[in-house]
C-alpha positions in Angstrom: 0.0 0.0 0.0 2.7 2.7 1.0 3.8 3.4 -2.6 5.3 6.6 -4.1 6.5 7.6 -6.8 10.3 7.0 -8.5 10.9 10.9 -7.4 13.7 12.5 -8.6 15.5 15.9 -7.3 17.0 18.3 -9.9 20.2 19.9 -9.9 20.9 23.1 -11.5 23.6 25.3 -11.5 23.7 28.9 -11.9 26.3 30.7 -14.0 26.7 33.3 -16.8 28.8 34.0 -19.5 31.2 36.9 -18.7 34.0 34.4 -18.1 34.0 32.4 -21.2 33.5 29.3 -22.5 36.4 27.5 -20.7 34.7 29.0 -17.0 31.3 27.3 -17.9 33.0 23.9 -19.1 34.2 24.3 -15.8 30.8 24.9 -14.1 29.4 21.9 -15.7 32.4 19.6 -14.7 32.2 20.2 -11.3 28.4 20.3 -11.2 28.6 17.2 -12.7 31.3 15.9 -10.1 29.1 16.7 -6.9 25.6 15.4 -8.1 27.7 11.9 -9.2 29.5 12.0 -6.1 25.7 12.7 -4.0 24.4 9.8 -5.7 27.3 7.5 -5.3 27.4 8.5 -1.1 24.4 5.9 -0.2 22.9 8.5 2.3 19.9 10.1 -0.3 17.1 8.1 -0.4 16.1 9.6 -3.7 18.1 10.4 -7.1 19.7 13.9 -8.1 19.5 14.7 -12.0 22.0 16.6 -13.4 20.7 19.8 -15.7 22.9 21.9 -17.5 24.1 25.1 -16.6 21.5 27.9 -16.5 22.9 31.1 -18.2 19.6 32.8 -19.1 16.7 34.1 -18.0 14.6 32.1 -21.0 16.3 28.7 -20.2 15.6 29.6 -16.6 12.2 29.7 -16.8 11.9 26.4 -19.2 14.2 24.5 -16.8 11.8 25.5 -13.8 8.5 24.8 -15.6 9.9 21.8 -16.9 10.4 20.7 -13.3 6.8 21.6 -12.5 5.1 19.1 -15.2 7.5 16.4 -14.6 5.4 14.5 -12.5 9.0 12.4 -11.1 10.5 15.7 -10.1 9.7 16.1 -6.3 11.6 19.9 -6.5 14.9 21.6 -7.7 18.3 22.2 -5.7 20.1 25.4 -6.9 23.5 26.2 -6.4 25.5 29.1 -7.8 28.8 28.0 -8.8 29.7 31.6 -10.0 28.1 34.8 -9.9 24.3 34.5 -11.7 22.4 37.8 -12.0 19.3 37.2 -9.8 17.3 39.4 -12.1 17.3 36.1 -14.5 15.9 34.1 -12.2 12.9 35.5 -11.6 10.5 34.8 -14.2 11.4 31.2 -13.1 10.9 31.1 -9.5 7.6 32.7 -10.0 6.1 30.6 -11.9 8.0 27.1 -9.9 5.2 25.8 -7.8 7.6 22.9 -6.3 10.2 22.7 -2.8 13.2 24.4 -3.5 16.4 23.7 -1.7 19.2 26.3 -2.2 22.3 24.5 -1.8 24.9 26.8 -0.2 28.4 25.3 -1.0 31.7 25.1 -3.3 33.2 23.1 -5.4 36.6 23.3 -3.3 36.8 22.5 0.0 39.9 24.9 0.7 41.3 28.4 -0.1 44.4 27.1 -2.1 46.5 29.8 -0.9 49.9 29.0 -3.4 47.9 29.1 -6.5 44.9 31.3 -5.9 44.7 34.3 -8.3 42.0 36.4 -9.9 41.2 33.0 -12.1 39.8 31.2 -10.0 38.3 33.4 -7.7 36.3 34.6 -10.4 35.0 30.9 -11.3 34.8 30.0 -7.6 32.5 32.6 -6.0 29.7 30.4 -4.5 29.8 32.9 -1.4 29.2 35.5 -3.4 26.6 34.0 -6.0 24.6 32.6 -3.6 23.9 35.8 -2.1 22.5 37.4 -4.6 20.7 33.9 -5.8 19.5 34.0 -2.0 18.7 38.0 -2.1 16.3 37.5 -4.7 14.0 34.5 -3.6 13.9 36.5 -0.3 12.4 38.9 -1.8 10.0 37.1 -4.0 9.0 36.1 -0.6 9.4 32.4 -1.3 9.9 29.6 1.0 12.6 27.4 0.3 15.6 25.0 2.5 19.0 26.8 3.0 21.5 24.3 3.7 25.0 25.5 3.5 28.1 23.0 3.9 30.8 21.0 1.7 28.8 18.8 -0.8 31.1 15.5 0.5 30.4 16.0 3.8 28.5 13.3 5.3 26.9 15.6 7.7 25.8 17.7 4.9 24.2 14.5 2.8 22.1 13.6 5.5 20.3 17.1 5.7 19.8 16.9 1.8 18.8 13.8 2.6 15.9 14.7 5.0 15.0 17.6 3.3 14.4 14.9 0.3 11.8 12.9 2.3 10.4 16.1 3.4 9.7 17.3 -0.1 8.4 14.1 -1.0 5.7 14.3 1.8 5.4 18.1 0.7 4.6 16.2 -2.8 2.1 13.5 -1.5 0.1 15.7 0.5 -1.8 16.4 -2.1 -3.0 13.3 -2.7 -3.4 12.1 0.7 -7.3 10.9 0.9 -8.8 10.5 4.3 -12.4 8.5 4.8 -14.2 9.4 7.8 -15.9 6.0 8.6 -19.0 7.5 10.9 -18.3 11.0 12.6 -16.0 12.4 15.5 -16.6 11.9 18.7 -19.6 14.4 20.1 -18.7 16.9 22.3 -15.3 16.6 21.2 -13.3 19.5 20.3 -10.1 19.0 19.0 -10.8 16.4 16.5 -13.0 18.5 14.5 -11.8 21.3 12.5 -12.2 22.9 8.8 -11.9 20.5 6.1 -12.1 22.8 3.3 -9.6 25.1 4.5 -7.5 21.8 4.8 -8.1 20.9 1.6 -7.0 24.2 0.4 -4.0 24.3 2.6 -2.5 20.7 2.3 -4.5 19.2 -0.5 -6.3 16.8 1.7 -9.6 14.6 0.8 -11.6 14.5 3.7 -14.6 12.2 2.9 -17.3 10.6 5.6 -18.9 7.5 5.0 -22.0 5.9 6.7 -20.5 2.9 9.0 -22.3 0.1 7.6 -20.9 0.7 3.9 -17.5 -0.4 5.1 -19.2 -2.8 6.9 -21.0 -4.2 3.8 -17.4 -4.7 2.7 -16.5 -6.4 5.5 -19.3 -8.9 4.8 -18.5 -9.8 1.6 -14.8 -11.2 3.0 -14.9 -14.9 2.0 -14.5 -17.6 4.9 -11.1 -19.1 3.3 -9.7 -15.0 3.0 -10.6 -15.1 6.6 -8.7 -18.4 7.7 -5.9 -17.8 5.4 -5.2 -13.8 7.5 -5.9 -15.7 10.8 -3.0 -18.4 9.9 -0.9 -15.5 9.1 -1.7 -13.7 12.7 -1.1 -16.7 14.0 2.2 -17.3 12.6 3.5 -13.8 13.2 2.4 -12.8 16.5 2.5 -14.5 19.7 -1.2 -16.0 20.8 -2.3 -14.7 24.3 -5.1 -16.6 25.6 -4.9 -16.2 29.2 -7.4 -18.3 30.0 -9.4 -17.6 27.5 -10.9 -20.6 25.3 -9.2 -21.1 22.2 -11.9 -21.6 19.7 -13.7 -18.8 21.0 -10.3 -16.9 20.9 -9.5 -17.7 17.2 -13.4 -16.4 16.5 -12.6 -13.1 18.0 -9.5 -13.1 16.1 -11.0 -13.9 12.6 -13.6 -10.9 12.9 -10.7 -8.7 13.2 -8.9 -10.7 10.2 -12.4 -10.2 8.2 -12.3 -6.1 9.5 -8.9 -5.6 7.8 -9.8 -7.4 4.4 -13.2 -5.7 3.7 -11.3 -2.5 5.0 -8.4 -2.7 3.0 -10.6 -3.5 -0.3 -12.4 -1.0 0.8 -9.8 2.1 0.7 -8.3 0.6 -2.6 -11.2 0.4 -4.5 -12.4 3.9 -3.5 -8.7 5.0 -3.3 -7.9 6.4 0.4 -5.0 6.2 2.1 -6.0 7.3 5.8 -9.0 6.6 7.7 -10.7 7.2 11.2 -13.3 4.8 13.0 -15.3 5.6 16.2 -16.3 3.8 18.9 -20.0 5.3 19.1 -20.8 4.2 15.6 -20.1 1.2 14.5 -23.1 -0.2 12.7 -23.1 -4.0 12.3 -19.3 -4.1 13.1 -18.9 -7.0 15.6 -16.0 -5.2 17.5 -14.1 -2.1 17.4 -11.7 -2.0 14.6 -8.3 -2.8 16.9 -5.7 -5.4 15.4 -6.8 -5.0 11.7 -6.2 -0.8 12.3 -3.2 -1.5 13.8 -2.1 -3.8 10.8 -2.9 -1.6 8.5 -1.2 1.0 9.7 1.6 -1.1 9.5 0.8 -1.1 5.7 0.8 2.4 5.6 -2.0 4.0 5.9 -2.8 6.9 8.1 -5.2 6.5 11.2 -6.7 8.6 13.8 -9.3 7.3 16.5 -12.8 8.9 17.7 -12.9 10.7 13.8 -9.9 12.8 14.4 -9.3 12.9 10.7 -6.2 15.7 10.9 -4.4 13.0 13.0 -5.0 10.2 10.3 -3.8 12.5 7.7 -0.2 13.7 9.6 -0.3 9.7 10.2 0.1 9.0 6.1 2.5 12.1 5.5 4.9 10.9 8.0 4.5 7.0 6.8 5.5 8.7 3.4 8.1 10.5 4.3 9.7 7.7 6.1 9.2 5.5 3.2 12.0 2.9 2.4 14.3 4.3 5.1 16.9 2.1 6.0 17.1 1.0 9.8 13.4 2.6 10.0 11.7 2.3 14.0 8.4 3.0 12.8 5.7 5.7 13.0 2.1 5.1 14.6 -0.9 7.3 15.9 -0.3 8.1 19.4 -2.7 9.6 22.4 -1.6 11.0 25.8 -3.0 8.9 28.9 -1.5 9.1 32.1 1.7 10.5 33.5 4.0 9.4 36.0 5.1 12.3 38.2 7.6 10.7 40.8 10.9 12.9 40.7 13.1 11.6 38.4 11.0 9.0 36.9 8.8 11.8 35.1 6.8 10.8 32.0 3.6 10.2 30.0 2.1 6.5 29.1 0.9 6.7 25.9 -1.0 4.4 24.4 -4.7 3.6 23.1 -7.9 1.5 23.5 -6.4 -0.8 20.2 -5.0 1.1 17.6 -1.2 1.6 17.9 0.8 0.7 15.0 3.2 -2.5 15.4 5.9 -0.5 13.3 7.2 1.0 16.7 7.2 -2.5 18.4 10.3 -3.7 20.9 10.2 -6.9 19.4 7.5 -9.7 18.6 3.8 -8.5 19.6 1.4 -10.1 20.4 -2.5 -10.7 20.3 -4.8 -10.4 23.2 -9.0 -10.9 23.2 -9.8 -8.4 25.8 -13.3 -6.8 27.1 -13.5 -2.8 25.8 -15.8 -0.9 27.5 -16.7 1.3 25.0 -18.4 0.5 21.9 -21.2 -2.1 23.3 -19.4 -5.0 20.5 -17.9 -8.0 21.6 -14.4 -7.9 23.1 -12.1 -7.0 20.2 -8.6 -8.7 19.4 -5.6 -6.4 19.8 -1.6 -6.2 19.5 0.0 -5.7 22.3 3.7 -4.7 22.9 6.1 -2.2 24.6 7.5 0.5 22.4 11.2 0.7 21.4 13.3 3.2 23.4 14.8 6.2 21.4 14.3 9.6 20.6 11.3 10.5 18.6 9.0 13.6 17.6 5.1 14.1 18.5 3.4 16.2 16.3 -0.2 17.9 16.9 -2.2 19.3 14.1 -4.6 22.3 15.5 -7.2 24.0 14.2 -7.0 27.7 15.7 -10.3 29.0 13.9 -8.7 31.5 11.7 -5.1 29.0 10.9 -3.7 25.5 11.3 -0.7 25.2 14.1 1.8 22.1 13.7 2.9 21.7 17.1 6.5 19.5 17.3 7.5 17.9 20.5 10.8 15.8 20.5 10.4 13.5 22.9 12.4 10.6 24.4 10.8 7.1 24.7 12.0 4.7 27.7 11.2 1.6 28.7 8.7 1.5 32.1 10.2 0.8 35.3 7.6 -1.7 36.0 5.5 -4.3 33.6 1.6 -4.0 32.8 0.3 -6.9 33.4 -3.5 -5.6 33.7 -3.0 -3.3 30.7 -3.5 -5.3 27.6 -2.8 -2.5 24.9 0.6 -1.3 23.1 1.7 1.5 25.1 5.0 3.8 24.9 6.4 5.6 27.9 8.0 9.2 27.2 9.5 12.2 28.5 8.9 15.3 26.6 12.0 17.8 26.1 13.2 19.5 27.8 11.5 17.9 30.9 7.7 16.8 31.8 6.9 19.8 33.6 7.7 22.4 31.0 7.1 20.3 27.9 3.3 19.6 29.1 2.5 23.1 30.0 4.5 24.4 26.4 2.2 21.6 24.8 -1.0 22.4 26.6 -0.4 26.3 26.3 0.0 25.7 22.2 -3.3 24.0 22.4 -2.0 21.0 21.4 -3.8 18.2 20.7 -4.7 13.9 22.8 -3.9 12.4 19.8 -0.6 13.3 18.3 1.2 11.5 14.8 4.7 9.8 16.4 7.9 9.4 14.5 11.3 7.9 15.8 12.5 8.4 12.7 11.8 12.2 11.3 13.2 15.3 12.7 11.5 18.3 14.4 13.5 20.2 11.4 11.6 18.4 9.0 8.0 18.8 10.6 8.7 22.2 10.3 10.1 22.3 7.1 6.8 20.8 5.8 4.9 23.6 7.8 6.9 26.3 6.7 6.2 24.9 2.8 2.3 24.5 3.7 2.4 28.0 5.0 1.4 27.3 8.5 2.8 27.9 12.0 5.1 25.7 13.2 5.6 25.8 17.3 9.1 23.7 18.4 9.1 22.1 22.0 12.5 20.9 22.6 15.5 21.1 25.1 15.7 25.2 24.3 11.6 25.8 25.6 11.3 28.1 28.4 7.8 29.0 29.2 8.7 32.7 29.1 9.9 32.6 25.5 7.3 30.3 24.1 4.4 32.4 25.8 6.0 35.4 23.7 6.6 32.8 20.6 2.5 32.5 20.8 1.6 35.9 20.9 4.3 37.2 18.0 3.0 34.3 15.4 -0.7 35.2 16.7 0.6 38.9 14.9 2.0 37.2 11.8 -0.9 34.8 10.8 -3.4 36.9 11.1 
């Protein structure tokens, strides 16, 4: 399910002609050098094409809307190997409609001090091209990634290479498709919000359903598609009866297994990639969606509980975005439950009723048959496992009324000091930076939200990268909060989005 595109990343260099022929041979070799060398590092998840030199404000402007009907090319990296008149770029930028990244570097690493004469630094004035490549977008008021460092530096590949996965989810948002099966929870604030702005911000489809036509789905699941899922459960996971008889156990199981398959063929057929359920309205569901959400969250689509569709959405964004990463600890919806406030042992348990995703699992889960008190269906099978340790980022989506807020908590996940033995969900134990006390208040303060979209492996950088391209506020909760500056953080972006 969690497919993308082959994306590919542009390269193009900036020069002009004042220099001569044998300065722009030059600019090509060495343009040609450091997008061969990017793609031979193994650190960028996607490819880097190289594009000839840009000289002119006509070839400008065809590269750039070149890039925008290529439907492969998730944005363009710039770099200025000489000076480039900015004035030639701007028919270009304004009409690009995709990320940018501005790639601040040089082909040398070092000023070579014996040799260096009037020659080369005319051929080699990145510092000085950039700036007034960087002047100008400034002042076309676009957003775009500044990353400024020696092109073979490892340090320097890995933030192309996150600003990559961040474009791509820039990219996908649009198509991200979200069915509401039922409604949100009533009375519940923070799950609703604007769905036409949202669509007009982000791109997203938010859709509702009536219960029962999923369900009709679910109906249609054949017996032997049943049996054949519950021998796969059975295989993978670890079988929990606790006391519990097995045939009765294996039923219980196998409405989940039928849940998943009438789901899945559900969201394929009408082409969605997220969806929320609700305990309040299930219609002739037998239990609450638990184990076959949580598996197919797994697969890669986006989920949020009680109808919180914004949740379900951030949920596929960040599953994209992580896509194919190497060494990956997983990503999963999230709520806030309970905290633990003895000194030095501070943090929240998160968790939910069922639907955590097994992608963050510390090793083999397993499946329980447990009574739920909500939802007035039989007791509903479930995963169950600890999370892995490591840090990791929460992110809330808010609706404000007037604006969205992306709130970005980095966070550090520990084990408990104690086993659960009475708590038969999947749960993760966390301290928020810089500590509980101030990160709850900074979160509570941003209005932030239960439910939050959790990442071990994306960076509070590249939530907000994503922000700043969707034009919303970012607020950052990490080791440098104070509750002083974030109250003034608040009231000085209340002034900007207006």
């Amino acid at each position: 399910m969690l497919e993308t595109r082959n994306y590919q990343f542009w390269f193009c260099t900036g020069s002009q002609d004042l220099y001569g022929d044998e300065c722009l041979a030059h600019v090509a070799e060495h343009s040609r050098t450091i997008v061969e060398e990017l793609n031979r590092s193994g650190l960028l998840p996607y490819e880097i094409v190289w594009k000839p030199t840009l000289i002119t404000n006509e070839l400008i402007r065809r590269t750039f809307n070149e890039a925008n009907m290529d439907e492969n090319c998730a944005g363009v990296i710039t770099w200025m190997h000489t000076f480039s008149p900015a004035k030639s770029w701007i028919l270009g930028l304004q009409e690009y409609r995709k990320p940018l990244l501005h790639f601040h570097t040089q082909f040398n690493r070092e000023i070579p001090y014996d040799t260096i004469d009037m020659d080369f630094m005319n051929e080699n004035q990145s510092a000085h091209g950039d700036r007034e490549f960087g002047h100008m977008v400034t002042r076309l008021g676009m957003e775009r990634k500044v990353i400024m460092g020696h092109w073979s530096d490892s340090s320097v590949q890995k933030r192309i290479a996150g600003w990559m996965r961040t474009a791509v989810g820039i990219m996908e948002s649009s198509h991200i498709r979200v069915a509401r099966v039922a409604d949100n929870m009533r009375n519940v604030a923070v799950t609703e919000g604007d769905k036409v702005e949202a669509q007009m911000k982000f791109g997203w489809e938010v859709d509702a359903y009536p219960v029962n036509e999923i369900a009709g789905y679910v109906q249609d699941v054949s017996k032997g598609d049943i049996e054949a899922l519950v021998e796969e459960y059975y295989s993978r996971y670890a079988i929990l009866l606790e006391g519990r008889d097995e045939k009765e156990f294996r039923e219980h199981v196998a409405v989940q297994a039928g849940i998943e398959i009438g789901f899945e063929h559900f969201l394929m057929e009408k082409d969605y990639h997220a969806l929320v359920t609700h305990f309040g309205d299930l219609g002739s569901l037998k239990q609450l969606p638990g184990l076959a959400i949580q598996r197919l969250m797994e697969k890669g689509y986006g989920f949020g509980a009680e109808g919180d569709w914004k949740t379900a959405a951030m949920v596929r964004l960040m599953k994209l975005m992580t896509a194919g990463m190497e060494g990956a600890k997983g990503t999963s919806f999230m709520e806030d439950y309970t905290y633990n406030l003895v000194p030095g042992k501070e943090g929240i348990l998160e968790a939910h009723m069922l639907e955590v995703c097994p992608s963050i699992a510390d090793g083999p889960a397993g499946i329980k048959v447990c009574p739920l008190s909500m939802g007035d269906r039989e007791d509903p099978a479930r995963l169950v496992f600890a999370a892995k340790t490591g840090a990791a980022v929460a992110v809330s989506l808010v609706d404000l009324g007037r604006r969205f807020r992306l709130i970005i908590n980095e966070v550090d996940v520990k084990k408990t000091e104690k086993p659960m033995p009475k708590l038969p969900v999947a749960t993760a134990f966390w301290t928020p930076r810089p500590n509980l006390i101030t990160g709850a208040e900074s979160w509570i303060l941003a209005g932030g939200a239960h439910h939050t979209a959790f990442s071990y492996d994306l960076t509070a950088e590249q939530m907000g990268d994503w922000a700043a391209a969707m034009g919303i506020e970012a607020v950052y909760i990490d080791n440098e909060t104070t509750i002083r500056r974030l109250k003034d953080e608040l009231r000085w972006n209340e002034a900007y989005y207006r």
